[in-house]
N, CA, C and O of each residue as an XYZ file, in Angstrom:
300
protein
N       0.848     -1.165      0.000
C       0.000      0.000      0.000
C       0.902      1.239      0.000
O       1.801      1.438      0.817
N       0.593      1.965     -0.906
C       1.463      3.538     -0.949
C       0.709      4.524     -0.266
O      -0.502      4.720     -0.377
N       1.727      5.284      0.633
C       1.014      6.157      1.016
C       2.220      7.674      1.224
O       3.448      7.635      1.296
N       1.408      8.746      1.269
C       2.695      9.966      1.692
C       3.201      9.945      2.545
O       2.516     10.292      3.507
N       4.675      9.556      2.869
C       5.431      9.653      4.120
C       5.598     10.931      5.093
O       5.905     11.970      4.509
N       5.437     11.006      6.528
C       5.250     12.372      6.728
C       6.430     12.394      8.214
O       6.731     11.463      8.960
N       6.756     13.419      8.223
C       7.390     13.171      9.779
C       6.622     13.493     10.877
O       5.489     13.921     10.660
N       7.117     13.343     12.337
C       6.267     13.562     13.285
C       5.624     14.789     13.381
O       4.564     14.967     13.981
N       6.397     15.810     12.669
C       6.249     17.158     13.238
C       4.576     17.287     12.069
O       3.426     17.665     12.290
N       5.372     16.693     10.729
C       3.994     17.295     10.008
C       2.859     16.676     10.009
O       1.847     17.122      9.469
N       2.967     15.061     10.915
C       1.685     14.266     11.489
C       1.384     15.367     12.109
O       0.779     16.282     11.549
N       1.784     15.406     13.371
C       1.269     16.351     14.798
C       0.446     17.778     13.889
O      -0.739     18.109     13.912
N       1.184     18.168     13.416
C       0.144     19.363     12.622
C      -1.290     19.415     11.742
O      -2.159     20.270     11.918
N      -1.370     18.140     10.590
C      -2.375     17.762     10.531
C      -3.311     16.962     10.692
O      -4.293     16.885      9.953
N      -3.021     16.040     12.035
C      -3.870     15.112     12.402
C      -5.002     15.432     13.184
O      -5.094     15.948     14.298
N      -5.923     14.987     12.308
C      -7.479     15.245     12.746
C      -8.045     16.702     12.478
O      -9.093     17.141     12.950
N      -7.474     17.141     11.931
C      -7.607     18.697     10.789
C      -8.555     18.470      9.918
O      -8.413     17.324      9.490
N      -9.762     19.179      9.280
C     -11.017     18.971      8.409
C     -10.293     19.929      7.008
O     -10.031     21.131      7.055
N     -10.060     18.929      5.710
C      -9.378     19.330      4.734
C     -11.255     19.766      3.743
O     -11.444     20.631      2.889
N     -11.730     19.303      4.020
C     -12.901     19.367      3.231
C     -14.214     19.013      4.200
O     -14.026     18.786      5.395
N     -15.417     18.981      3.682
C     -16.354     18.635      4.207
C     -16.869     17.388      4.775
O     -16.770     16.296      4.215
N     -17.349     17.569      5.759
C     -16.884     15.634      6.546
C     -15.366     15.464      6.989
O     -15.137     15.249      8.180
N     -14.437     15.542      6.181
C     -13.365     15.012      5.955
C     -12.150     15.935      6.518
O     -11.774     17.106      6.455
N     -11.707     14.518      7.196
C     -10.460     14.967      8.390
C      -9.365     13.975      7.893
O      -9.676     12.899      7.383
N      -8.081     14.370      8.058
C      -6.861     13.819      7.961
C      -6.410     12.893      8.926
O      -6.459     13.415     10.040
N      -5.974     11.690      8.959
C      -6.299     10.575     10.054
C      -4.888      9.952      9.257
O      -4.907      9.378      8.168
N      -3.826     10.190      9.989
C      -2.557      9.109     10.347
C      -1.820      8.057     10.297
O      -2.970      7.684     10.532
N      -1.225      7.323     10.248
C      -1.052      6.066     10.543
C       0.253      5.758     10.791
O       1.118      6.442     10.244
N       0.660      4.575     11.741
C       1.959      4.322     11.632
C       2.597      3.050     11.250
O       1.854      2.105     11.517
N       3.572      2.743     10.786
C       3.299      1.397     10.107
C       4.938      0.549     10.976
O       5.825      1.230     11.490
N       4.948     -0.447     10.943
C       5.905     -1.146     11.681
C       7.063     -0.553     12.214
O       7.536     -0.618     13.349
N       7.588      0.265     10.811
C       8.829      1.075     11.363
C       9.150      2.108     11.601
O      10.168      2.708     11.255
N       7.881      2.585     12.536
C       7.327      3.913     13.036
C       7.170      5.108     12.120
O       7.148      6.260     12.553
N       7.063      4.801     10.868
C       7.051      5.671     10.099
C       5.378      6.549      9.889
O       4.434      5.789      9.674
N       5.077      7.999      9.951
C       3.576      8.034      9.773
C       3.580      8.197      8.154
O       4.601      8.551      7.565
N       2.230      7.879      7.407
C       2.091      7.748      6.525
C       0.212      8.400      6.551
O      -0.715      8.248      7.346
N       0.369      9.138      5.243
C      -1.626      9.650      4.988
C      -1.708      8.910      3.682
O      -0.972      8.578      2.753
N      -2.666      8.836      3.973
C      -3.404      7.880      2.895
C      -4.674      8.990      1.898
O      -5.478      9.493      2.683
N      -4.858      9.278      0.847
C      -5.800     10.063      0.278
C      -6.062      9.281     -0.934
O      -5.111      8.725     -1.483
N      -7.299      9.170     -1.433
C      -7.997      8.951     -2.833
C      -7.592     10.196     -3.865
O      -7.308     11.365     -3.606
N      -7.676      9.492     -5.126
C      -7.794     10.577     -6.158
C      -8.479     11.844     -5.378
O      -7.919     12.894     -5.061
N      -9.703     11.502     -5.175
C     -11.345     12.826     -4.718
C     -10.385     13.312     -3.648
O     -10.173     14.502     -3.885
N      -9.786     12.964     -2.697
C      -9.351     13.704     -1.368
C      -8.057     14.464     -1.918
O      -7.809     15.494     -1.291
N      -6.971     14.088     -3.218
C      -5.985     14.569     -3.503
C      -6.338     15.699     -4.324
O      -5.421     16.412     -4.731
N      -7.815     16.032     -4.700
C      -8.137     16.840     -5.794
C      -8.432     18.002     -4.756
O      -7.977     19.124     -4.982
N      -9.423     17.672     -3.265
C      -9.803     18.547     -2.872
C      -8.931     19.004     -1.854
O      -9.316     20.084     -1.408
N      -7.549     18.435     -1.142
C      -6.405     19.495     -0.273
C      -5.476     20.067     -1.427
O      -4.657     20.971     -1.264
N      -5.745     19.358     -2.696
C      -4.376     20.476     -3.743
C      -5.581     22.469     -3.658
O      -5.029     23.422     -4.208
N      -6.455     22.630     -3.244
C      -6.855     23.790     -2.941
C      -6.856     24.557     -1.695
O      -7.229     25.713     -1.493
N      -6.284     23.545     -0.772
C      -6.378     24.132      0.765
C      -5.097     24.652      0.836
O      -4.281     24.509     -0.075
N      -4.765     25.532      2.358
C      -3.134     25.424      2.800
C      -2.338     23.955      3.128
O      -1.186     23.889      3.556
N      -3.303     22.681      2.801
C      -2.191     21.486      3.010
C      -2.179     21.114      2.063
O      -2.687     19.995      1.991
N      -1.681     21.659      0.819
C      -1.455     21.215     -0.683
C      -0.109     21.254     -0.661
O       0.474     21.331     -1.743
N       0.711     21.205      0.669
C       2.081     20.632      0.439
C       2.049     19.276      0.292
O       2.694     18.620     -0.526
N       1.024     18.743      1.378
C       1.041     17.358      1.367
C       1.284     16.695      0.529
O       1.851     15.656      0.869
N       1.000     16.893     -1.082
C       1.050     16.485     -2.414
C       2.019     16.377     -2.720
O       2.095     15.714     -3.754
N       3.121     16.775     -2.263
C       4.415     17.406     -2.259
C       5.412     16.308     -1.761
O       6.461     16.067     -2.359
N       5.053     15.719     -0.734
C       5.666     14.677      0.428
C       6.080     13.074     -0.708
O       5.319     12.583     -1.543
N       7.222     12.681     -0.414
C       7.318     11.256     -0.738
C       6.511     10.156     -0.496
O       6.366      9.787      0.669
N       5.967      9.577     -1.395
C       5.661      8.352     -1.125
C       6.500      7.349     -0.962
O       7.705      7.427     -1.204
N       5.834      6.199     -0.481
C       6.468      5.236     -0.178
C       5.574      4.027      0.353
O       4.355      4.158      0.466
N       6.344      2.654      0.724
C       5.303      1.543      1.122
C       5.202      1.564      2.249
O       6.163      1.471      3.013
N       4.090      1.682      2.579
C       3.437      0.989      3.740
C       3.552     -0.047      4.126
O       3.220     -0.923      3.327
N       4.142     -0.579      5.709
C       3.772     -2.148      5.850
C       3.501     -1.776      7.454
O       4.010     -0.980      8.243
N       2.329     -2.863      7.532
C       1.557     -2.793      8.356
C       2.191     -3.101      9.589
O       3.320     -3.389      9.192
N       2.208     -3.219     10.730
C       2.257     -3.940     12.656
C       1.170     -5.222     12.219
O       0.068     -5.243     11.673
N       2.084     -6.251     12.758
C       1.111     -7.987     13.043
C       0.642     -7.368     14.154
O       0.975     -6.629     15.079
N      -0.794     -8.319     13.418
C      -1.886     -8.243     14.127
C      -1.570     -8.499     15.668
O      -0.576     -9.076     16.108
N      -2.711     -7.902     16.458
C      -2.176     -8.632     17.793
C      -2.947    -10.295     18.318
O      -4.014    -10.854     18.062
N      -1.852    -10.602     19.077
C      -2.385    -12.000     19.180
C      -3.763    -12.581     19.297
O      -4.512    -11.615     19.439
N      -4.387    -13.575     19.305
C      -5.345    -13.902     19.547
C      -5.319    -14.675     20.840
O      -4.585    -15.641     21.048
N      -6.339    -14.075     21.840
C      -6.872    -14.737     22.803
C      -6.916    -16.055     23.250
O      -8.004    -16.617     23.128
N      -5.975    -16.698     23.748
C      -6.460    -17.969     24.318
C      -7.617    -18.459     25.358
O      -7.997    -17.948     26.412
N      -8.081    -19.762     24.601
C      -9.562    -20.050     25.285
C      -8.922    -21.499     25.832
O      -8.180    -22.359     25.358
N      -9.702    -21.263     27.229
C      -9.053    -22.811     27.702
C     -10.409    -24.013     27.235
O     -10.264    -25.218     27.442
């Protein structure tokens, strides 16, 4: 999964920020603590008009996820 690589500083700035209507910027971190945003075509069309149309700007790169966490043992 590709997503824009971001550092902490520019997570911390737009996380949970409303780029459009409904729609908030939501994070992620992936195994090797890296944060990464994730946007659709529709979400990349509508922050290239806001002040976070740097974001567009940012490297991509792959995503890889944290294993799942364990499953529950049942006696």
């Amino acid at each position: 999964m590709i997503g824009y690589i971001l550092t902490q500083e520019q997570r911390d700035s737009i996380q949970g920020k409303v780029f459009a209507s409904c729609k908030f910027f939501h994070c992620v971190q992936d195994i090797n603590d890296v944060w990464f945003l994730f946007l659709t075509a529709e979400d990349e069309a509508e922050v290239a008009v806001t002040e976070y149309a740097w974001l567009l700007e940012c490297t991509q790169g792959e995503y890889t996820p944290p294993p799942p966490p364990p499953l529950p043992f049942n006696n």
